[in-house]
DRENBA-999393 format. One record per residue (C-alpha): y negated, z, x. Coordinates in Angstrom, 2 decimals, always signed. Example, Ala and Ser with C-alpha at 12.3 -4.5 7.8 and 13.67 -1.06 7.14 Angstrom:
<marbas>
marba v=+4.50	w=+7.80	u=+12.30
marba v=+1.06	w=+7.14	u=+13.67
</marbas>
This chain:
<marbas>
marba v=+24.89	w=-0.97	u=+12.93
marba v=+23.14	w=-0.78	u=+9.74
marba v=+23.87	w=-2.56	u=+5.91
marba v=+21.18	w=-4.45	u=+4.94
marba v=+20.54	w=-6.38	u=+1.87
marba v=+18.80	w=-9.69	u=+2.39
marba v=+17.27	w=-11.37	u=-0.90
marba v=+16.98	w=-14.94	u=-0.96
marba v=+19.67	w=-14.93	u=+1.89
marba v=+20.47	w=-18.81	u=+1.09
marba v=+16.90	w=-19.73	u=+1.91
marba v=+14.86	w=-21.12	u=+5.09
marba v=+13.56	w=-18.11	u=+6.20
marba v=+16.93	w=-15.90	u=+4.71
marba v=+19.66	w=-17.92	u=+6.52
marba v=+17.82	w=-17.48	u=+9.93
marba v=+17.21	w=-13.75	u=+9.45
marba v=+20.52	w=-13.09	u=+7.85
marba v=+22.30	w=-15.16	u=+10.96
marba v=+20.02	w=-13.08	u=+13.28
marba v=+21.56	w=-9.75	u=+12.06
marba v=+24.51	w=-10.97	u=+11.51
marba v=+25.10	w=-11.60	u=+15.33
marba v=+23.40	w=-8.04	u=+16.39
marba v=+26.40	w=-6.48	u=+14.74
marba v=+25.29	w=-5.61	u=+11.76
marba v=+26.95	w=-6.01	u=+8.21
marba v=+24.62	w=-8.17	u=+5.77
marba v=+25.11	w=-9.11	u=+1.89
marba v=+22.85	w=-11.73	u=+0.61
marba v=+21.38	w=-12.04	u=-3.01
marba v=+20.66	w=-15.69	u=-3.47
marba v=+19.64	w=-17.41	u=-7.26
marba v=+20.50	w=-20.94	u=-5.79
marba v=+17.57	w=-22.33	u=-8.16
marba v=+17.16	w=-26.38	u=-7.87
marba v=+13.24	w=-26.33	u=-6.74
marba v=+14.89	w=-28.24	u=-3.65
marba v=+18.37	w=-29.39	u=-2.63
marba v=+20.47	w=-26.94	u=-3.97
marba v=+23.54	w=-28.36	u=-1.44
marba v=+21.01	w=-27.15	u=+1.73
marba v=+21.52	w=-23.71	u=+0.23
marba v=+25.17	w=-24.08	u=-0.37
marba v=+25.12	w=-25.30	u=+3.48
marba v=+23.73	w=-22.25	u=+4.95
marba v=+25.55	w=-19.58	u=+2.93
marba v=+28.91	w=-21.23	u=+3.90
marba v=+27.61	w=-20.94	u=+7.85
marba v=+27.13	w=-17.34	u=+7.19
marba v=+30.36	w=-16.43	u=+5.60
marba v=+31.76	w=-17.95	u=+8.71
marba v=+30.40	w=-14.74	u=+10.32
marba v=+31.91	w=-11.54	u=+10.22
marba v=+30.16	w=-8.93	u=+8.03
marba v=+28.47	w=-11.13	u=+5.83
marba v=+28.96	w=-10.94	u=+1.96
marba v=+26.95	w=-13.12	u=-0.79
marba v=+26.17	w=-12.71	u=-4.58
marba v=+25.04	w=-15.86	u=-6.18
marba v=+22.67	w=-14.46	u=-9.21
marba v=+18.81	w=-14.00	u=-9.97
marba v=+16.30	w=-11.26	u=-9.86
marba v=+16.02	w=-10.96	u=-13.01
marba v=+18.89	w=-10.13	u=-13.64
marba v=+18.71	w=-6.89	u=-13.39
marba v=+22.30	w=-5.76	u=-14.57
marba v=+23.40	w=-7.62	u=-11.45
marba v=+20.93	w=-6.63	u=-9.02
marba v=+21.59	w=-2.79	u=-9.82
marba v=+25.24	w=-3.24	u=-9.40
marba v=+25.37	w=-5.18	u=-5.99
marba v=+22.84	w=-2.65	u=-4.62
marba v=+24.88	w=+0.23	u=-6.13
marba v=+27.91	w=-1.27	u=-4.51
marba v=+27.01	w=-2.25	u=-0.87
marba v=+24.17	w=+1.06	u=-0.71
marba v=+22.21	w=-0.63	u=+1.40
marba v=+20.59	w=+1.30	u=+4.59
marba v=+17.78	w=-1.67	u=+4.47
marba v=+16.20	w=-4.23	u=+1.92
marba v=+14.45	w=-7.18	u=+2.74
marba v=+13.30	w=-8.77	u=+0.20
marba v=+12.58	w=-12.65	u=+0.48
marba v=+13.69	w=-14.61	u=-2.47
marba v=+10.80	w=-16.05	u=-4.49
marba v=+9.62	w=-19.29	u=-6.15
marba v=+7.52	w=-20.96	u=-3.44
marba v=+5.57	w=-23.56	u=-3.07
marba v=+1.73	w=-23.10	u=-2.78
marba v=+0.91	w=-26.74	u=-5.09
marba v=+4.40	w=-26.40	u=-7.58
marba v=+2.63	w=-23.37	u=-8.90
marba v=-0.43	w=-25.31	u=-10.07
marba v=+2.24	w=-26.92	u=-12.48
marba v=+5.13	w=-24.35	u=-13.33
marba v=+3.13	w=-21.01	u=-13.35
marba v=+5.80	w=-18.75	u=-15.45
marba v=+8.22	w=-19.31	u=-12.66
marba v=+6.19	w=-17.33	u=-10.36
marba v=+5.09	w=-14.64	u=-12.51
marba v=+9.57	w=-13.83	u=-13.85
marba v=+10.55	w=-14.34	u=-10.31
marba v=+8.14	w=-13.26	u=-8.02
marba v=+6.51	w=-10.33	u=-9.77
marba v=+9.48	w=-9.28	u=-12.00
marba v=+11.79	w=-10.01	u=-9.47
marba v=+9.87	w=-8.27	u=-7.14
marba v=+9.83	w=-5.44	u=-9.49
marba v=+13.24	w=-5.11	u=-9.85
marba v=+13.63	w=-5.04	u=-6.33
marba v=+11.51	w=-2.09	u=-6.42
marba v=+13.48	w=-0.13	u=-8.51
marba v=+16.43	w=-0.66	u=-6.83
marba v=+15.01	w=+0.58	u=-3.61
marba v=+13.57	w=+3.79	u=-5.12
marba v=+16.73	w=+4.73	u=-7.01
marba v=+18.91	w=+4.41	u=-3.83
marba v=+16.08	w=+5.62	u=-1.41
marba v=+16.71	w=+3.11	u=+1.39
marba v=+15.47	w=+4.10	u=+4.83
marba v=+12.96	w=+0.45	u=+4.86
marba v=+12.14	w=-1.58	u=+2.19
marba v=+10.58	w=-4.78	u=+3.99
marba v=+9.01	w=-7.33	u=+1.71
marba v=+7.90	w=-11.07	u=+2.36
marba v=+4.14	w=-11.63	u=+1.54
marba v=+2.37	w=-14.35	u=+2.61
marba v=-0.88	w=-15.90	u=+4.21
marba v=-2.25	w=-17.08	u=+1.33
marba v=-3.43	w=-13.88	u=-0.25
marba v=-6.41	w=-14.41	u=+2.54
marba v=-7.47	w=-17.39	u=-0.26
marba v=-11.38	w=-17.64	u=-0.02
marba v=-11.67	w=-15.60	u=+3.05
marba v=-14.07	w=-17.25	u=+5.38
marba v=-13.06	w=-14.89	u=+8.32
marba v=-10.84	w=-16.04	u=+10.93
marba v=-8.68	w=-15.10	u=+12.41
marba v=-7.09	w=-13.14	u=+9.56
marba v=-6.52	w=-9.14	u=+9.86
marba v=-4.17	w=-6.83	u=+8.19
marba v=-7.27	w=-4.83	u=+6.66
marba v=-9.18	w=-7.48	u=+5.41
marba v=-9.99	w=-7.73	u=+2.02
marba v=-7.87	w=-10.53	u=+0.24
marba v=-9.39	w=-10.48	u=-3.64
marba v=-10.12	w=-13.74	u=-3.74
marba v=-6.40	w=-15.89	u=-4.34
marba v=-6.64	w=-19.16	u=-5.00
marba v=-3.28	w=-20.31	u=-6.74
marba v=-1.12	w=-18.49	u=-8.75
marba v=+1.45	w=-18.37	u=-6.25
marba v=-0.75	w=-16.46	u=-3.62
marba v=-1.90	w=-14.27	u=-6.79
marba v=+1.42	w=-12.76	u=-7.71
marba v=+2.27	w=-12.00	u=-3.62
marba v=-1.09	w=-9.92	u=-3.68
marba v=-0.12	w=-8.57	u=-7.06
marba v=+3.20	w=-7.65	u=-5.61
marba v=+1.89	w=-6.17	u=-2.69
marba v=-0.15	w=-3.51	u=-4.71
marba v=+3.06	w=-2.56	u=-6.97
marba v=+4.93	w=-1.52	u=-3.72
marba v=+2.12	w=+0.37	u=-2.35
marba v=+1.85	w=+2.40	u=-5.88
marba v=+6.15	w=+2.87	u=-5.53
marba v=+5.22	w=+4.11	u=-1.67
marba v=+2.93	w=+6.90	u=-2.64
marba v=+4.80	w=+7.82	u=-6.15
marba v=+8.25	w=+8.13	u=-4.58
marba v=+7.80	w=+8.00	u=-0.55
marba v=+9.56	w=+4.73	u=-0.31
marba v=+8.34	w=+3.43	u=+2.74
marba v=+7.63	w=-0.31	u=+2.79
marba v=+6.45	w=-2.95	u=+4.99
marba v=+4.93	w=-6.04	u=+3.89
marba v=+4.81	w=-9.06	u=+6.11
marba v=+2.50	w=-12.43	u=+5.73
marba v=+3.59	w=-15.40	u=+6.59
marba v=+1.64	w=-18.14	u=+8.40
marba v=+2.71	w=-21.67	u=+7.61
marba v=+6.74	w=-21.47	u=+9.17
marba v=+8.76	w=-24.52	u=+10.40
marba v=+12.18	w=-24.84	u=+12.09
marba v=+15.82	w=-26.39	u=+11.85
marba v=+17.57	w=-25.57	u=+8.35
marba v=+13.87	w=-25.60	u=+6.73
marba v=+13.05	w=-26.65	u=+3.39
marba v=+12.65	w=-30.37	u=+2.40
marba v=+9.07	w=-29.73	u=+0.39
marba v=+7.47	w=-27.99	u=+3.41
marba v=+4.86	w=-31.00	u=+5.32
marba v=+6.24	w=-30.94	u=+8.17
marba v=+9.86	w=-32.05	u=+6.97
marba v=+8.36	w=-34.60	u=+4.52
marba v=+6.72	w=-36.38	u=+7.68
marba v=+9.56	w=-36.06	u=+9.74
marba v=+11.77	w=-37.96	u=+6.81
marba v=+8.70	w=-40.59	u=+6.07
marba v=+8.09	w=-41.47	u=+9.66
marba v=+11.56	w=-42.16	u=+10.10
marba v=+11.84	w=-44.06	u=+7.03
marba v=+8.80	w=-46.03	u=+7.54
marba v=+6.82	w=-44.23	u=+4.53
marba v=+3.63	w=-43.39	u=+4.74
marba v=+2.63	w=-39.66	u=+4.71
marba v=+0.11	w=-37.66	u=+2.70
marba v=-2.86	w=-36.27	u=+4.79
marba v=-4.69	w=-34.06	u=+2.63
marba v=-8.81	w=-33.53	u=+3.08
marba v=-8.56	w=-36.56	u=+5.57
marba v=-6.68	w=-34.64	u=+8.15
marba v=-8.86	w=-31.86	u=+8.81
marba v=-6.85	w=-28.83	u=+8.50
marba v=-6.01	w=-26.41	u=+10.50
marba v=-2.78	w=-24.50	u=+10.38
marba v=-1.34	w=-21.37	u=+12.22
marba v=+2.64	w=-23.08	u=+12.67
marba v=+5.08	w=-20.18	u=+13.44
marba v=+8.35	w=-21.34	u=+14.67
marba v=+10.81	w=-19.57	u=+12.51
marba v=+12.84	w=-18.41	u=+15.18
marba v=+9.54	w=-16.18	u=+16.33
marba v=+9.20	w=-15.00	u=+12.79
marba v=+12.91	w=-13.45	u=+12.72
marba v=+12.51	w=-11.74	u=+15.81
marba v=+9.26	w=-10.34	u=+14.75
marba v=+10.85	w=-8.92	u=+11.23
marba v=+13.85	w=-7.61	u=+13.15
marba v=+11.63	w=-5.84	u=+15.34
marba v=+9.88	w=-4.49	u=+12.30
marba v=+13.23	w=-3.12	u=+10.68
marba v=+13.31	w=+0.35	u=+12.72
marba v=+9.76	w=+1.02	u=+12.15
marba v=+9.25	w=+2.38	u=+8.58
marba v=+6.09	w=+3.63	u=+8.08
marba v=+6.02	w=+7.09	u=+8.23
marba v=+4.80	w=+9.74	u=+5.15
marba v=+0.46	w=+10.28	u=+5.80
marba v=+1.63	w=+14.25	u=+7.06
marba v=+4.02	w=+13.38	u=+9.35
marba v=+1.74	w=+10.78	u=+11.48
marba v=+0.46	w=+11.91	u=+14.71
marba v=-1.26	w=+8.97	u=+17.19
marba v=-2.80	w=+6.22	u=+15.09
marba v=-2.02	w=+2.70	u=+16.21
marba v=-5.68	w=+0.28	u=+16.74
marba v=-6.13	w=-1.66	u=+13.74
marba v=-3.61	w=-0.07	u=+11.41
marba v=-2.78	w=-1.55	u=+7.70
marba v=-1.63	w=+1.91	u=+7.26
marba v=-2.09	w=+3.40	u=+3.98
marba v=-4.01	w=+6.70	u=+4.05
marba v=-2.17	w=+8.36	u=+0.78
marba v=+1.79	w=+5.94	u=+1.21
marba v=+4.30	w=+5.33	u=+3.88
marba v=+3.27	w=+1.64	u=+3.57
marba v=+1.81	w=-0.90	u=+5.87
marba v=+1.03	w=-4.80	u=+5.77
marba v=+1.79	w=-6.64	u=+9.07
marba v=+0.96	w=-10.42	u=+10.13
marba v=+3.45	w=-12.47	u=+11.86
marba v=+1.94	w=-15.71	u=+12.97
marba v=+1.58	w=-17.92	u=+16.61
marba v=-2.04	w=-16.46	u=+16.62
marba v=-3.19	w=-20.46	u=+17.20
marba v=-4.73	w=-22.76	u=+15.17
marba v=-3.45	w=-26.33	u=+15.29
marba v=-5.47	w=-29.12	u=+13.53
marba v=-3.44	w=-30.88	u=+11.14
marba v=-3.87	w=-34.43	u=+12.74
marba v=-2.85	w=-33.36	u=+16.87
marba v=+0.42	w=-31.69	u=+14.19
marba v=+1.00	w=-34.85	u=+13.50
marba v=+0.56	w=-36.93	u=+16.82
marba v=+3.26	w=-34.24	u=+18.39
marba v=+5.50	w=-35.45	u=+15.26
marba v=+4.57	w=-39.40	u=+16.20
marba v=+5.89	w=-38.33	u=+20.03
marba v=+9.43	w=-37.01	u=+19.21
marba v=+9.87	w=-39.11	u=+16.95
marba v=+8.95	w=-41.98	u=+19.07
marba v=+7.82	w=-43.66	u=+15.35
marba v=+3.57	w=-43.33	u=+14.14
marba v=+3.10	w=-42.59	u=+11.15
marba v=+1.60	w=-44.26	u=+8.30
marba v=-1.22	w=-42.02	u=+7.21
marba v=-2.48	w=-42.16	u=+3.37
marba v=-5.91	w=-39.85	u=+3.57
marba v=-6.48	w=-38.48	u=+0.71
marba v=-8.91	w=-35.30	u=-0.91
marba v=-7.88	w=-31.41	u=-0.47
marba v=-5.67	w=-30.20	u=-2.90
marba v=-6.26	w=-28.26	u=-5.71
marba v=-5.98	w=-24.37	u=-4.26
marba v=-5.51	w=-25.26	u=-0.65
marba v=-7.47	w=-23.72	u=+2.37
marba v=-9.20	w=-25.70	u=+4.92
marba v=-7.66	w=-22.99	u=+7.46
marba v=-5.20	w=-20.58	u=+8.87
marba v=-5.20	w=-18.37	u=+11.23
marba v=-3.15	w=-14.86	u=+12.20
marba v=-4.25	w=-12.08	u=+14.32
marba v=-1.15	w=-10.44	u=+15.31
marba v=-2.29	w=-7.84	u=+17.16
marba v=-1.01	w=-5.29	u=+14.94
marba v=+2.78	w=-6.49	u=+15.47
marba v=+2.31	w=-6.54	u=+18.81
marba v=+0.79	w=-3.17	u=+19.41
marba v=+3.46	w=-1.73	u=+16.63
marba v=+6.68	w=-4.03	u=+18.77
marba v=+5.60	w=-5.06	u=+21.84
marba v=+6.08	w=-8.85	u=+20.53
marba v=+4.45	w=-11.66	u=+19.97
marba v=+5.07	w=-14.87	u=+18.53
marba v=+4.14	w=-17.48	u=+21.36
marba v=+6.73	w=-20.69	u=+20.93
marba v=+4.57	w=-23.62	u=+21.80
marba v=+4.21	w=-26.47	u=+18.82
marba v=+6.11	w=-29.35	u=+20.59
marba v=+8.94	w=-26.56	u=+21.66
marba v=+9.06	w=-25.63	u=+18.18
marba v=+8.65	w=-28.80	u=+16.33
marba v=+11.08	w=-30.30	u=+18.78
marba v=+14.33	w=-28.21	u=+17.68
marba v=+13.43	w=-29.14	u=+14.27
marba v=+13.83	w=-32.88	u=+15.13
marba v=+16.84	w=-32.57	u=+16.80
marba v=+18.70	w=-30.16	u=+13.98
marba v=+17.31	w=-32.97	u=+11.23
marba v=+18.50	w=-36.29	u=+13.33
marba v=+21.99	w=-34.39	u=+13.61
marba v=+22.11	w=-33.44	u=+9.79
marba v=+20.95	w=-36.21	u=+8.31
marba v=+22.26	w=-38.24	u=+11.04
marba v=+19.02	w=-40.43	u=+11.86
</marbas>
């Protein structure tokens, strides 16, 4: 049993992973700003299903504030941080910049801090798939170069990224960085594509297909991408002079105990045959409105897990219509369509 600070812990990806833990026995507090970028009642929703469980604390307050932050972390000394909470949204930050740069740099930064100062055993941070911006090469590797971002948002998880590999090597805090590809499931949030279509479709609303359809995506079910992370928790990387074997394809840094891993359904799934699986649990087609790419968007997605595979013996491999189905089940029972 370890303690485990989960930032962010009232979010998609933080509810799952916290509830994951939670039932392995371990004791989890959650950090959680609440912020209204989306129903703020969906948050309030999955904290109150986690402090159902036993071993499961919460403190409602934001990054940035830092008085807070130090004093939760003081309290609970946490064995592990995983650090989640950020603005998202890929196209809000083409519109509300700031918010990205006080919560998901600064915040980040905090973070940071706190983890040196209490020297936790694994400080595991959320990155994302979009730092691979302009990168024609698919599919995407741990060690390929990603200094091309294309949106503000993807620019401060890259920037982030770099300030925890200069805390790694100055104070031997070892950190793992993880990228999401493109995540879906039940309890998910209500700007994210695939729950927009799912609410239009059902509503008879027609649906916005960016760059005429032709996208391709890498959709991990977010039930995969929890196991993957948990797996991830016992492995810290290790200081460069106490490694022996090297692992194939490594994101290892040569001079930090810090390492980047990919977890993604290592498939690419063209936005339109997303959308037909949609139109066949729903038993509803949709109304498609085809319209240009986005400002900052990618024409493609695509992880090669390999890495967190060879590292956990795991890798993600729930099927879209598996995946996509649980989501339409858990939405027709919440919102009760």
């Amino acid at each position: 049993m370890q303690k485990i600070l989960i930032t962010g812990s009232a979010g998609f990806i933080g509810f799952h992973l916290a509830r994951h833990l939670l039932a392995a026995g371990h004791r989890v507090h959650g950090y959680d700003g609440m912020t209204p970028y989306y129903d703020v009642t969906l948050k309030e929703k999955r904290h109150a299903i986690l402090l159902q469980m036993p071993g499961f604390s919460a403190t409602e307050a934001m990054l940035e504030d830092t008085a807070v932050l130090d004093r939760v972390a003081e309290d609970f000394a946490p064995d592990v941080i995983i650090h989640l909470a950020a603005q998202a949204g890929v196209r809000y930050s083409l519109t509300h910049p700031r918010s990205y740069i006080e919560t998901n740099f600064t915040g980040s930064f905090n973070v940071l801090e706190a983890a040196k100062r209490l020297a936790v055993k694994h400080l595991l941070i959320a990155s994302t798939s979009s730092v691979y911006g302009a990168n024609p090469d698919m599919p995407f590797r741990e060690t390929d170069r990603t200094d091309h971002p294309l949106t503000v948002y993807a620019a401060t998880k890259k920037a982030v990224e770099g300030l925890a590999h200069s805390y790694a090597h100055l104070w031997g805090l070892p950190v793992t960085l993880f990228r999401f590809f493109t995540v879906y499931g039940s309890w998910g949030r209500p700007d994210l594509a695939y729950f927009k279509f799912t609410d239009a479709i059902l509503h008879d609303r027609p649906i916005d297909v960016y760059n005429h359809g032709d996208l391709w995506r890498d959709f991990t079910d977010v039930e995969d991408l929890v196991e993957g992370v948990t797996r991830l928790i016992p492995l810290a990387p290790p200081l460069p002079a106490a490694r022996s074997i090297a692992v194939e394809g490594d994101s290892l840094s040569p001079v930090a105990p810090w390492r980047i891993v990919n977890v993604g359904n290592s498939d690419k799934v063209h936005l339109m045959d997303f959308i037909r699986t949609l139109e066949t649990l729903l038993a509803r087609k949709a109304i498609c409105t085809f319209l240009p790419m986005q400002p900052g968007d990618v024409p493609a997605t695509w992880a090669d897990c390999s890495l967190l595979e060879r590292l956990t013996g795991f890798r993600p491999q729930t099927d879209l219509a598996t995946g996509l189905s649980r989501f339409v089940d858990w939405y027709r029972d919440y919102y009760r369509a």
